[in-house]
FIGUMI-27118 format. One record per atom (N, C-alpha, C): x, y, z. Coordinates in steps of 0.2 Angstrom, whole numbers, padded with zeros to 4 digits, always signed. Layout:
BEGIN
XYZ...
# end
This chain:
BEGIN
+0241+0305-0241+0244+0298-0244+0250+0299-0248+0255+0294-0247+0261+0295-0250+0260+0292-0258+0262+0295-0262+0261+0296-0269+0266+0291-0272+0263+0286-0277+0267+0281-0279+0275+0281-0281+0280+0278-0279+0286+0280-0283+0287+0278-0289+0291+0286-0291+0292+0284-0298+0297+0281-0302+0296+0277-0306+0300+0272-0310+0306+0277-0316+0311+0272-0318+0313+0276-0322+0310+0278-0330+0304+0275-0332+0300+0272-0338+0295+0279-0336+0293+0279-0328+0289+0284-0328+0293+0292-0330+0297+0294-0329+0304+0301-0331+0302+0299-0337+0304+0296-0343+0304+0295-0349+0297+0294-0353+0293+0298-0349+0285+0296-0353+0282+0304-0352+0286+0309-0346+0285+0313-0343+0286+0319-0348+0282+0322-0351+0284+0328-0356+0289+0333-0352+0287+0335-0346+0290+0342-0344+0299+0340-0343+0298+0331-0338+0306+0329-0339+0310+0330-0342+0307+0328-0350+0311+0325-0355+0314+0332-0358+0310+0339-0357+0308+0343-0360+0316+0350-0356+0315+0346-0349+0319+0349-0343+0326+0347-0346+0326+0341-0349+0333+0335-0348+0335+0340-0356+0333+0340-0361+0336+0342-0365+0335+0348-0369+0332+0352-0365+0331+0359-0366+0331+0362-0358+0336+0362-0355+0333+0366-0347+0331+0372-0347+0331+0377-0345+0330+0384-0342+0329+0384-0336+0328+0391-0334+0329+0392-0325+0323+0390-0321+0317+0389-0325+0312+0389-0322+0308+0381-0321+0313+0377-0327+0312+0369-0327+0317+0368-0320+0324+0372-0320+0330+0367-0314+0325+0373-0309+0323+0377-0308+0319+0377-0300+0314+0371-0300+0312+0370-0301+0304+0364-0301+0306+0358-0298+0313+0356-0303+0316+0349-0303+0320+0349-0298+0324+0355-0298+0331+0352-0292+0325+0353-0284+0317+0356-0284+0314+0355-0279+0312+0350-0278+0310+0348-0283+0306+0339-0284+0311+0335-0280+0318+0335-0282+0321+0330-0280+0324+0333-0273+0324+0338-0272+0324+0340-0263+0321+0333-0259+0314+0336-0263+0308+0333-0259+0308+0324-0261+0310+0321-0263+0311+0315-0266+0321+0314-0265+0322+0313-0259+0329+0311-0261+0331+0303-0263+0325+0299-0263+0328+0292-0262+0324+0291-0270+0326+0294-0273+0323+0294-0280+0329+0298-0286+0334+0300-0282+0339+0302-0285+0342+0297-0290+0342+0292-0290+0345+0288-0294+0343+0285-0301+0334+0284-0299+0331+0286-0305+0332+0291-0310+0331+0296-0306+0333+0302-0310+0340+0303-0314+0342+0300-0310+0351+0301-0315+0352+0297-0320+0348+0290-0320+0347+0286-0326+0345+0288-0331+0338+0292-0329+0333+0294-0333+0337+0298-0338+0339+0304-0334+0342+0306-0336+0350+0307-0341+0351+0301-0339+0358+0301-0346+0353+0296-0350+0349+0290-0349+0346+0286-0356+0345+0294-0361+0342+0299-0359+0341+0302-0364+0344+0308-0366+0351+0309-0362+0355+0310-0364+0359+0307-0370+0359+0299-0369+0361+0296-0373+0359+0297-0379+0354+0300-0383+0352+0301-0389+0354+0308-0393+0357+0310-0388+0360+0316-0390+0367+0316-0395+0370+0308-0395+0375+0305-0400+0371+0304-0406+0367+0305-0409+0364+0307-0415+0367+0313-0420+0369+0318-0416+0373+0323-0418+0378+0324-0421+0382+0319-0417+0389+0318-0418+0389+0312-0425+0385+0307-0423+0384+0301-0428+0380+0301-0433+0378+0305-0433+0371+0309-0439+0365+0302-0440+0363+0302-0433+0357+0299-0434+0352+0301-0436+0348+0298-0444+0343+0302-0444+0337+0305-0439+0334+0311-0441+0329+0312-0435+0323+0309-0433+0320+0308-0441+0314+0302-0438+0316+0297-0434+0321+0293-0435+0325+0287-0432+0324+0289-0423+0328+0292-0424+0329+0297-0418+0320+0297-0412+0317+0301-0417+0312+0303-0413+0305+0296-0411+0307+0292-0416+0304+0284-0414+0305+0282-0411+0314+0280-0409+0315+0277-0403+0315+0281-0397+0314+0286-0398+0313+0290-0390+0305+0291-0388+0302+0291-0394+0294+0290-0393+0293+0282-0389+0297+0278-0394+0294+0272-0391+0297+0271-0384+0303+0273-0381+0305+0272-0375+0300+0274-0370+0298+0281-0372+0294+0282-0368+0286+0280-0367+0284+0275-0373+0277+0273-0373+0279+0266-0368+0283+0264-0366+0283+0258-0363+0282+0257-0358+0279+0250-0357+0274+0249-0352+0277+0244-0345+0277+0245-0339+0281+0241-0336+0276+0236-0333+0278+0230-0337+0274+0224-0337+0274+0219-0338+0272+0212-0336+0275+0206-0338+0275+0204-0343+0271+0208-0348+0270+0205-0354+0275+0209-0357+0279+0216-0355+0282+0217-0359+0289+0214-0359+0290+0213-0352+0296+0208-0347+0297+0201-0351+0292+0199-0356+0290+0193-0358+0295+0193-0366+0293+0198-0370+0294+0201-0376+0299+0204-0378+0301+0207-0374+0309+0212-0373+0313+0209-0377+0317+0204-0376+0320+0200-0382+0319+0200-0388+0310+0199-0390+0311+0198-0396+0308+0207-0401+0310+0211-0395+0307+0218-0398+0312+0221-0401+0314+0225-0407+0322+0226-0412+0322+0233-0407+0316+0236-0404+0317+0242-0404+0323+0244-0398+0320+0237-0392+0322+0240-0384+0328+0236-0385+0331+0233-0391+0337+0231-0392+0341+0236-0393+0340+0240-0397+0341+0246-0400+0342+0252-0393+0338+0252-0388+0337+0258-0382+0345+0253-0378+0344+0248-0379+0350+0244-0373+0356+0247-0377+0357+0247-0382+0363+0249-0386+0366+0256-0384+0359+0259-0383+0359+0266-0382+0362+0268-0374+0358+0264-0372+0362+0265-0364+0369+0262-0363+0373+0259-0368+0380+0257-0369+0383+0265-0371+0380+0266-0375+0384+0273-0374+0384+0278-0368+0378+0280-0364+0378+0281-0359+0383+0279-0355+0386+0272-0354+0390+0270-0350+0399+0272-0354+0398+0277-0354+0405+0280-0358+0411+0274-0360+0417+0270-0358+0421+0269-0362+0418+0259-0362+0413+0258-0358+0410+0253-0361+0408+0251-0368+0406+0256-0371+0402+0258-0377+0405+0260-0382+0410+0264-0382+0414+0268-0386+0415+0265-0392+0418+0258-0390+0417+0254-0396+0415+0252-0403+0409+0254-0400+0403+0249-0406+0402+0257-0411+0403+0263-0409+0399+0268-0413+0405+0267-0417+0412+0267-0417+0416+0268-0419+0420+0264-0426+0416+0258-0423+0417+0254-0429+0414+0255-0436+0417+0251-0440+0417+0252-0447+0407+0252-0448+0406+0255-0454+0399+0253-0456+0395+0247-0455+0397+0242-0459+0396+0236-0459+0395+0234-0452+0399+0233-0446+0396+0232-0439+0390+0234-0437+0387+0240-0438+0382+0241-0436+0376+0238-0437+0378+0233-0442+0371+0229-0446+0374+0223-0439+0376+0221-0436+0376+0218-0431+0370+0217-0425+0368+0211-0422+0364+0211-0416+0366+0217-0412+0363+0220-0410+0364+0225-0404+0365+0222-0398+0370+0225-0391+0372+0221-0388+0364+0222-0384+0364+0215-0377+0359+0216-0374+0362+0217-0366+0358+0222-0362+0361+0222-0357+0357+0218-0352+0360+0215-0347+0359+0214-0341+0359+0219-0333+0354+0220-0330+0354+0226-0325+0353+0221-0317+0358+0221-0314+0356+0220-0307+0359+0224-0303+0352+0226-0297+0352+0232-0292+0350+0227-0286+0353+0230-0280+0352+0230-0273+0349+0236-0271+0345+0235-0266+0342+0241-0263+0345+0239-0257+0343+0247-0254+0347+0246-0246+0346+0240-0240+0349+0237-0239+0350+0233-0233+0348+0224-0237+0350+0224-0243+0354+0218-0247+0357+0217-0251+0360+0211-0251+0366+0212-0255+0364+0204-0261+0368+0204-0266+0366+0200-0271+0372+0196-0273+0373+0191-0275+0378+0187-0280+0378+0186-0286+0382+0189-0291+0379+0189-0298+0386+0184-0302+0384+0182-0305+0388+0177-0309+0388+0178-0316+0394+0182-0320+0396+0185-0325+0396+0180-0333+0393+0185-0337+0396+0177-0344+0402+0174-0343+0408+0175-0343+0413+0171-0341+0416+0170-0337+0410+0168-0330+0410+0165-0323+0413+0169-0318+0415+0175-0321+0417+0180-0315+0411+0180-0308+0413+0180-0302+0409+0182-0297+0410+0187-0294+0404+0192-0294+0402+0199-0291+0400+0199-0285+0399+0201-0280+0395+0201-0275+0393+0208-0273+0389+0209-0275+0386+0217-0275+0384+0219-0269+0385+0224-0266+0384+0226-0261+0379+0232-0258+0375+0232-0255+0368+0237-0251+0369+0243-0259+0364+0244-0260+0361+0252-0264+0366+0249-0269+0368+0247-0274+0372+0250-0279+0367+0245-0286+0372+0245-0290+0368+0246-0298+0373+0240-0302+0376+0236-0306+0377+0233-0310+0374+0230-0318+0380+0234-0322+0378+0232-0328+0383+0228-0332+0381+0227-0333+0384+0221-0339+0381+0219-0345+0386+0217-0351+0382+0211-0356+0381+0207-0356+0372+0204-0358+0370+0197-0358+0377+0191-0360+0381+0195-0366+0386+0192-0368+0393+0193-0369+0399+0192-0365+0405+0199-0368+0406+0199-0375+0409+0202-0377+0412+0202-0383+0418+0198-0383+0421+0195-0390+0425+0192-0390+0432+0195-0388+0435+0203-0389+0439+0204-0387+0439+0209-0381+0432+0210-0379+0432+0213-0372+0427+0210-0365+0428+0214-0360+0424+0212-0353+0423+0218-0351+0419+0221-0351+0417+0228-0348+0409+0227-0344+0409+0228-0337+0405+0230-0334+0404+0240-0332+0400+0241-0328+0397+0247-0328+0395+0244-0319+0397+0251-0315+0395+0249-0307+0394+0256-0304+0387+0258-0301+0387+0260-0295+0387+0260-0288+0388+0261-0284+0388+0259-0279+0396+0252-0276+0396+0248-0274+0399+0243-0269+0397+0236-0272+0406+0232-0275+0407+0227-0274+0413+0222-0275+0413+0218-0273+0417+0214-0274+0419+0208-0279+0424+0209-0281+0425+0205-0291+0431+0198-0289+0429+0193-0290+0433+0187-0290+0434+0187-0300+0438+0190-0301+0437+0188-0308+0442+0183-0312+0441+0180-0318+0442+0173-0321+0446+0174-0324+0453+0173-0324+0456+0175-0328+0458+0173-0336+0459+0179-0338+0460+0178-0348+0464+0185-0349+0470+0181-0350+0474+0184-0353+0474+0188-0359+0470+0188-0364+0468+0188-0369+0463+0197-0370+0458+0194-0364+0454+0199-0362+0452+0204-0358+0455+0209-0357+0456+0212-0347+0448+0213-0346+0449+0212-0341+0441+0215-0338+0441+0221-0334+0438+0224-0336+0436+0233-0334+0429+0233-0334+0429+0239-0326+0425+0239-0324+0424+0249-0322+0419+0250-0326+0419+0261-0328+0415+0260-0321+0417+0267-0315+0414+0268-0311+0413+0275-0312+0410+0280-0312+0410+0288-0313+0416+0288-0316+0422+0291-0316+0427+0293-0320+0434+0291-0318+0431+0283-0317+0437+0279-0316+0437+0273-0318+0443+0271-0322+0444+0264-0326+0447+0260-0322+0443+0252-0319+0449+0248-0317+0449+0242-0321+0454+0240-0323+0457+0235-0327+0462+0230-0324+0460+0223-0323+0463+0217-0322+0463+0211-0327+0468+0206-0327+0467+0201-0331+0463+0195-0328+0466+0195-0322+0463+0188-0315+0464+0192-0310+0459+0193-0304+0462+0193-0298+0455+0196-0294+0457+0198-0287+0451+0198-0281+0452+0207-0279+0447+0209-0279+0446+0217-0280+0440+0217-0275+0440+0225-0273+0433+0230-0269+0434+0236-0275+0429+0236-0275+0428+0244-0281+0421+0247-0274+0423+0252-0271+0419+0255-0271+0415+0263-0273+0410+0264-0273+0408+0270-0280+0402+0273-0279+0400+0273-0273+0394+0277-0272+0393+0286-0274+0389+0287-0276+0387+0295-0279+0388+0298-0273+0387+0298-0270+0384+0303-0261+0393+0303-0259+0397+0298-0260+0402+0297-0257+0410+0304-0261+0412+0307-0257+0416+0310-0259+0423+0306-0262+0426+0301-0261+0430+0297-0264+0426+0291-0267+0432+0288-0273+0431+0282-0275+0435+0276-0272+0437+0271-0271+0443+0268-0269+0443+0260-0272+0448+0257-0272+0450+0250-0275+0453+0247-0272+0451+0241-0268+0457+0238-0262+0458+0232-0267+0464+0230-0267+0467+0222-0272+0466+0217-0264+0463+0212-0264+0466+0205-0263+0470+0204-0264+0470+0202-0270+0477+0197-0274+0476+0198-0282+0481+0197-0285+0484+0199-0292+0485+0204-0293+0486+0208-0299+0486+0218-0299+0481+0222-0304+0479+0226-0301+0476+0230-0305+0476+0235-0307+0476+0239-0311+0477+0247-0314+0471+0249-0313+0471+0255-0310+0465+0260-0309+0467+0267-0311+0461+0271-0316+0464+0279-0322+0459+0280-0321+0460+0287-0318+0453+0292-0315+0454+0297-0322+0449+0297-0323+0448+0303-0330+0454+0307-0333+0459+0312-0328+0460+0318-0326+0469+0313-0326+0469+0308-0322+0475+0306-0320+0480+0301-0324+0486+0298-0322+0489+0293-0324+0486+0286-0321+0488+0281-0326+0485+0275-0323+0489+0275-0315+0487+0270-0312+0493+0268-0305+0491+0259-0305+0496+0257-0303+0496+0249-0303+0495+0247-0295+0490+0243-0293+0489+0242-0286+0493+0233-0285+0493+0230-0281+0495+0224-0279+0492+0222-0272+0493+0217-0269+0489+0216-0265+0490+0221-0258+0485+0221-0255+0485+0228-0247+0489+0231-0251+0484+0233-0256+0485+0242-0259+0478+0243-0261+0480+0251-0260+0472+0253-0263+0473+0260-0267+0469+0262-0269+0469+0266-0274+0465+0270-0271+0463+0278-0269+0459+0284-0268+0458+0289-0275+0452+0289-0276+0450+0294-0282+0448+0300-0279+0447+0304-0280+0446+0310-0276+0443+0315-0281+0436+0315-0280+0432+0318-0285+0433+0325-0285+0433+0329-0280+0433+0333-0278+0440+0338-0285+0446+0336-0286+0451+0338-0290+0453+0332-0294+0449+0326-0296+0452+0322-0299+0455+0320-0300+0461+0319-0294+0466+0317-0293+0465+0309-0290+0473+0305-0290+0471+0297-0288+0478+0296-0287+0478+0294-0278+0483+0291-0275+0483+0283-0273+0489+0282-0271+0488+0274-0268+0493+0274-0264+0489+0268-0258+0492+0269-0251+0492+0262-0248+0497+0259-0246+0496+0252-0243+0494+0250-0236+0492+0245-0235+0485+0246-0230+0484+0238-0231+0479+0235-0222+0478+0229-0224+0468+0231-0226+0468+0227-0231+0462+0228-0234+0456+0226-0229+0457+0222-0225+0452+0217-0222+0446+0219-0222+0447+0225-0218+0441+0228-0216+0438+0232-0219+0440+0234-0225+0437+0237-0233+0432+0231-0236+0433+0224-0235+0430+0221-0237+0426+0216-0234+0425+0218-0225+0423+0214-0220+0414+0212-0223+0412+0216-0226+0407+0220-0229+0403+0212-0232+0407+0210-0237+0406+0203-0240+0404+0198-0233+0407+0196-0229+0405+0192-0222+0404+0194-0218+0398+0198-0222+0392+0202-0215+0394+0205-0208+0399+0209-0209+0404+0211-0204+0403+0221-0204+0400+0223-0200+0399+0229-0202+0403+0233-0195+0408+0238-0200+0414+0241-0194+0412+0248-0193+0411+0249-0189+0413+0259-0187+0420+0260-0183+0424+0263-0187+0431+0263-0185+0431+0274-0183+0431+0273-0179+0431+0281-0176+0426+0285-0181+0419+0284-0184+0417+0285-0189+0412+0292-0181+0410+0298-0187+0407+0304-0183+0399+0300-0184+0395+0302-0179+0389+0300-0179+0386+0300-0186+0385+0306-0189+0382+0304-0195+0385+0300-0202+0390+0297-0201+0393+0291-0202+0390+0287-0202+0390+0286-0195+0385+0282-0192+0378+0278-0195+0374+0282-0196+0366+0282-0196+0369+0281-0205+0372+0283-0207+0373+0283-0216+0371+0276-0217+0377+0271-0213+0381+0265-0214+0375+0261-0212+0370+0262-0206+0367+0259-0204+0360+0260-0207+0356+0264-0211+0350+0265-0215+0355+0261-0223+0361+0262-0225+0363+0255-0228+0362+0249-0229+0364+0247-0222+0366+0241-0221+0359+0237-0218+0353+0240-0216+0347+0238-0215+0340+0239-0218+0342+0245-0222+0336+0246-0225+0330+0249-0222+0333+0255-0218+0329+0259-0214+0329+0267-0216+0327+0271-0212+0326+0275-0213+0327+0279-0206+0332+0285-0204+0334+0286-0198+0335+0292-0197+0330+0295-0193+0326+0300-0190+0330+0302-0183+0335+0309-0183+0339+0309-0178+0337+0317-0173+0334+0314-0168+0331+0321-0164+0336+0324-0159+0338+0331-0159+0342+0334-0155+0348+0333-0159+0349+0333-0164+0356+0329-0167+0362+0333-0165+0361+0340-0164+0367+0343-0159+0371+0340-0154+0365+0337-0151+0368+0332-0142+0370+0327-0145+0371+0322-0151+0374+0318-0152+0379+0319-0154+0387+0317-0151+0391+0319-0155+0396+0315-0153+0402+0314-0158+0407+0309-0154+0409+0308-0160+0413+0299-0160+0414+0294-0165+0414+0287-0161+0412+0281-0168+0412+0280-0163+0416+0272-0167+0416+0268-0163+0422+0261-0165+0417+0254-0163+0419+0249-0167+0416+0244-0165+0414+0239-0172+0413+0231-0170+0414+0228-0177+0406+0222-0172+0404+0222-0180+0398+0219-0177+0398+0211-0183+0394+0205-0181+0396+0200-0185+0389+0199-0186+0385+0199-0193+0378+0196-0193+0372+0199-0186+0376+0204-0183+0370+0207-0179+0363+0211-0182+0359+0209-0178+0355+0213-0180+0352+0223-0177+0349+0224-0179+0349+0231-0180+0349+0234-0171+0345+0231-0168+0342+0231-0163+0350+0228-0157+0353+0225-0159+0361+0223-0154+0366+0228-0156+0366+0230-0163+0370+0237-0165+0368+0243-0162+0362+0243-0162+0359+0252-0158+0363+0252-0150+0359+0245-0147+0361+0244-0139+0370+0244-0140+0373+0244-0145+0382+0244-0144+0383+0250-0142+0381+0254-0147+0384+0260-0148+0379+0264-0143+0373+0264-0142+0370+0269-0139+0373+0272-0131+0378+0264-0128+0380+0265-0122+0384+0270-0119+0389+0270-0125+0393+0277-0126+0391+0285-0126+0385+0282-0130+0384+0290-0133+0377+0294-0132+0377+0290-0126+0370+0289-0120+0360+0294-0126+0361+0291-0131+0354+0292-0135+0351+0284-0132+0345+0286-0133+0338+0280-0136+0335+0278-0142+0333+0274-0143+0330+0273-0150+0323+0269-0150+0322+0270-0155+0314+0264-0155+0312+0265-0164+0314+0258-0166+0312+0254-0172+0304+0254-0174+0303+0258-0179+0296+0257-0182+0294+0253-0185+0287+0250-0186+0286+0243-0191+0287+0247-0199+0286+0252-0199+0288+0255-0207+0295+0254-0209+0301+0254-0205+0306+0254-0205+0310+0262-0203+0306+0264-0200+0308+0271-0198+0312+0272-0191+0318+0271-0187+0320+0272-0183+0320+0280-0181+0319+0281-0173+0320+0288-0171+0324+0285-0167+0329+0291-0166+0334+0293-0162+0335+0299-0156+0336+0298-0150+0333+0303-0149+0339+0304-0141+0343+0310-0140+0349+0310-0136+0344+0310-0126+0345+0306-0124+0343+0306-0117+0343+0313-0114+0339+0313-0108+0333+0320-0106+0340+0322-0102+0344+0318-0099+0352+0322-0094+0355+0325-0100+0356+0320-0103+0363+0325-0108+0360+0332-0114+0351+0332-0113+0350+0337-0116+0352+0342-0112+0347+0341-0106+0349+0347-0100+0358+0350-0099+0362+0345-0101+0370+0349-0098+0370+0352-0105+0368+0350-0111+0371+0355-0118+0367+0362-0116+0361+0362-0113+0357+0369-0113+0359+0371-0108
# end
């Protein structure tokens, strides 16, 4: 029997976790980088998990006492995922305090508030707001100062319940696209792993997936500055786009019509000369499946084509005609893929 999955509440109650996360040794990173071998669709809890209580490691720098310290880390991890607690949140000082705390984790989000004068920290604590998309949907989110997001398959959005007066800072992984409100007064920025983008008003794609070797910003319309850790800002304008390239932290921009960077919002899903395993990525994305590739040798090619509101079953039949494989859709959501018994025979 498949063993329940684990929440990020459940890492943070875990002794060995917490234990691994802030004191490693070789014999915790064997355990764990196997754990997560064997659990790849749980990776992203674990990277939460694990910065929330990274996060607490700014005690050091900020001299937070250590009781303080060790309370709010007990209590995060006594917490209970439940309606009653989903109820209470609000009026609890502590899990105000743990939200603040993940604002540091979200690096130049955050930087802010430690840095202020004494007297600020007597302040309400800000409150976060969390919307996630799991694979094969997408969400519309409506920002405190009526920005509209539209988040895209697998990614993560954070925000504050309320901006602040002189800032607008969101926090994004994964995919999506910003219609934002213009205020001159206030830029909005948006931290994606180690990259800043900053606009006053205008129409953007931030794309940002972890698994993905680059980051990219395609402009609609107005202009936006995007600063990868390591680099210069660069100013994009409309059919432009920005490349981060995590690999050497470098960040170019190259013009281009966006269209189809952003066909993704009106359910337009493209394979543009994309290699098979491209392929099966886009498509366990964009459905919410799970895809099981047999003979994957004999599958091989790339492949083109633009699909409108199709569903799973009219996109396998597009592409399969090419690339002469079959397939068969499970009620679990597990597709197998499997290259026809001629084209095995000529590869052997």
């Amino acid at each position: 029997m498949r063993k329940a999955r684990k929440e990020i509440h459940d890492f943070l109650k875990d002794e060995n976790f917490v234990s691994w996360v802030r004191h490693p040794d070789a014999g915790a990173d064997a355990y764990w980088e196997d754990w997560i071998r064997k659990h790849p669709d749980q990776v992203k809890e674990v990277k939460l998990a694990r910065e929330l209580i990274l996060g607490f490691q700014y005690q050091h720098t900020f001299n937070l006492p250590q009781a303080s310290y060790d309370h709010m880390l007990n209590m995060l991890r006594a917490k209970q995922h439940s309606k009653v607690y989903e109820e209470k949140k609000e009026k609890s000082w502590w899990i105000r305090v743990a939200a603040s705390l993940l604002l540091l984790m979200l690096g130049g989000m955050s930087a802010w508030y430690i840095t202020q004068p004494e007297e600020v920290h007597d302040k309400e604590p800000v409150s976060l707001v969390v919307k996630r998309t799991q694979k094969g949907e997408k969400l519309t989110v409506k920002l405190p100062d009526g920005t509209m997001v539209k988040l895209n398959s697998n990614s993560i959005l954070v925000f504050p319940a309320a901006f602040d007066t002189y800032k607008r800072y969101v926090k994004l992984e994964g995919e999506a696209f910003f219609d934002v409100v213009k205020d001159a007064d206030r830029p909005f920025t948006i931290m994606s792993d180690h990259v800043q983008t900053k606009v006053l008003g205008t129409s953007f794609n931030v794309r940002a997936y972890d698994d993905e070797a680059d980051l990219l910003v395609a402009v609609v319309s107005g202009e936006v500055s995007v600063k990868g850790k390591e680099s210069e800002a660069v100013l994009l304008s409309p059919n432009e786009v920005g490349y981060y390239y995590k690999t050497d932290s470098s960040l170019s921009m190259r013009q281009q019509d966006v269209s189809d960077l952003i066909a993704w919002r009106h359910n337009i899903l493209i394979f543009d000369e994309d290699p098979a395993e491209e392929v099966w990525k886009k498509l366990e994305n964009w459905y919410g499946v799970h895809i099981i590739v047999e003979d994957r040798q004999n599958i091989v090619g790339r492949y083109s084509g633009r699909f409108y509101n199709e569903s799973l079953e009219r996109v396998l039949d597009g592409i399969s005609y090419a690339s002469e494989f079959t397939y068969e859709i499970q009620e679990n959501k597990n597709v197998t893929i499997k290259a026809l018994p001629m084209k095995q025979s000529k590869a052997s």
